[in-house]
C-alpha positions as CSV (number, residue, x, y, z in Angstrom):
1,X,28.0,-24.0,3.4
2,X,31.2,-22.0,3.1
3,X,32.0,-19.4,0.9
4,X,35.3,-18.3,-0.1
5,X,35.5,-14.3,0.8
6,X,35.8,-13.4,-3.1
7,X,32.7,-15.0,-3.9
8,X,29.2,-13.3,-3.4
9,X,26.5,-14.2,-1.4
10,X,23.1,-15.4,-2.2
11,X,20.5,-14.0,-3.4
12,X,17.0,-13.9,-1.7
13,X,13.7,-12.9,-2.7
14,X,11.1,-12.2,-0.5
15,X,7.4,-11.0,-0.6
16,X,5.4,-8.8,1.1
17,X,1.9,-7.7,1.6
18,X,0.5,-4.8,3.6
19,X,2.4,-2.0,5.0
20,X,1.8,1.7,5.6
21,X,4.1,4.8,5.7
22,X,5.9,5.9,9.4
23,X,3.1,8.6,10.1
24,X,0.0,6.1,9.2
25,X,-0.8,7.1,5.8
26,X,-0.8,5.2,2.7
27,X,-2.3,1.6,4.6
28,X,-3.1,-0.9,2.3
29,X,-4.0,-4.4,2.9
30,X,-3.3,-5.1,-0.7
31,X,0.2,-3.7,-1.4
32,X,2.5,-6.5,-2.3
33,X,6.2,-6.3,-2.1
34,X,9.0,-8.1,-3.6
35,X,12.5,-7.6,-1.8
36,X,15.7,-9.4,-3.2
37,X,18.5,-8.8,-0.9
38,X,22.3,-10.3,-1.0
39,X,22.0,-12.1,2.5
40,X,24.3,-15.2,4.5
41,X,20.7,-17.2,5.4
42,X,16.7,-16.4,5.3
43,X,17.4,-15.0,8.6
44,X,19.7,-12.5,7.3
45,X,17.6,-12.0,3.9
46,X,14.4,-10.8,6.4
47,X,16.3,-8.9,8.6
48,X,17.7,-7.1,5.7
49,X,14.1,-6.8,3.4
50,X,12.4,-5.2,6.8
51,X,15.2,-2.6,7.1
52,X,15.0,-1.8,3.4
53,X,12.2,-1.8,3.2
54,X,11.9,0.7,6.1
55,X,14.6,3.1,5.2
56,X,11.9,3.7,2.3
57,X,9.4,4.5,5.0
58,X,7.4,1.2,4.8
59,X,6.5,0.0,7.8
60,X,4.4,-2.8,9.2
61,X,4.8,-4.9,6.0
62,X,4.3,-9.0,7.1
63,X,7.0,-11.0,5.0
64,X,4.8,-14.0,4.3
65,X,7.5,-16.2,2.8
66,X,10.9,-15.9,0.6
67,X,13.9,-18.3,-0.9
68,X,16.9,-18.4,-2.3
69,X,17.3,-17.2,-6.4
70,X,20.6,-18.6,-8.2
71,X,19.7,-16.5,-11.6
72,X,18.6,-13.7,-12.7
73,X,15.0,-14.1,-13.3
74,X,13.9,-13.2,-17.4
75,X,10.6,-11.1,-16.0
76,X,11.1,-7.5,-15.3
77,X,11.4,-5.6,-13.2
78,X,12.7,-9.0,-11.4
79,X,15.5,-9.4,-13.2
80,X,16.9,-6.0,-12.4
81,X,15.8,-6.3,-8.6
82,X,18.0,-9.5,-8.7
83,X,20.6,-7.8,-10.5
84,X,21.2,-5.1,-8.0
85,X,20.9,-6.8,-5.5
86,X,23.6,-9.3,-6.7
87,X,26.0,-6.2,-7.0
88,X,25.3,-5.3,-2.9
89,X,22.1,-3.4,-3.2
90,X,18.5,-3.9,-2.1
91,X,15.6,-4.2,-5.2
92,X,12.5,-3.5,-4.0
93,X,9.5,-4.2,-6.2
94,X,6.3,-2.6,-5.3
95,X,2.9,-3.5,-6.6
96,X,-0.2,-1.0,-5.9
97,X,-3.2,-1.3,-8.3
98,X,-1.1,-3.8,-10.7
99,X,1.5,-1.8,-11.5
100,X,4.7,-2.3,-10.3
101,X,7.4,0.1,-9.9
102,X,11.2,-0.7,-9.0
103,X,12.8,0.8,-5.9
104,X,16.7,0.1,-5.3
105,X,19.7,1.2,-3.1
């Protein structure tokens, strides 16, 4: 598909599971992730939810699957995840023990 230059690229969303911080700590099998990133393809959309996802010191985190998201979802903290990432930053949703908490740049 093209896309004229003014117009705004897709958003993905993608979810995770698993993960631990650089230096080993914080492992959990159970942490669940959900990345929405402005990207051209899913390619792009992964390549750009690992290195989020990263820069936050999350590391090893398997990206089990992901799609496109034309609206903004009504749930929150979704909908604000979409949001920013509709306006060139990365949402990142993290869920530890049921509760989620929004992460964004």
């Amino acid at each position: 598909m093209f896309r004229k230059k003014k117009d705004k690229l897709p958003v993905f969303m993608l979810l995770g599971q698993g993960g631990h911080r650089q230096d080993g700590s914080e492992t959990d099998e159970d942490r669940a992730y959900i990345v929405f990133v402005a990207a051209a393809d899913m390619d792009a959309a992964r390549h750009a939810a690992i290195e989020a996802l990263e820069e936050r010191d999350w590391h090893g985190v398997h990206l089990l699957r992901g799609g496109e998201v034309n609206e903004r979802p009504a749930q929150e903290p979704h909908g604000t995840a979409w949001a920013e990432a509709r306006e060139g930053r990365r949402g990142i949703i993290v869920y530890k023990a049921g509760t989620p908490a929004v992460d964004s740049a």
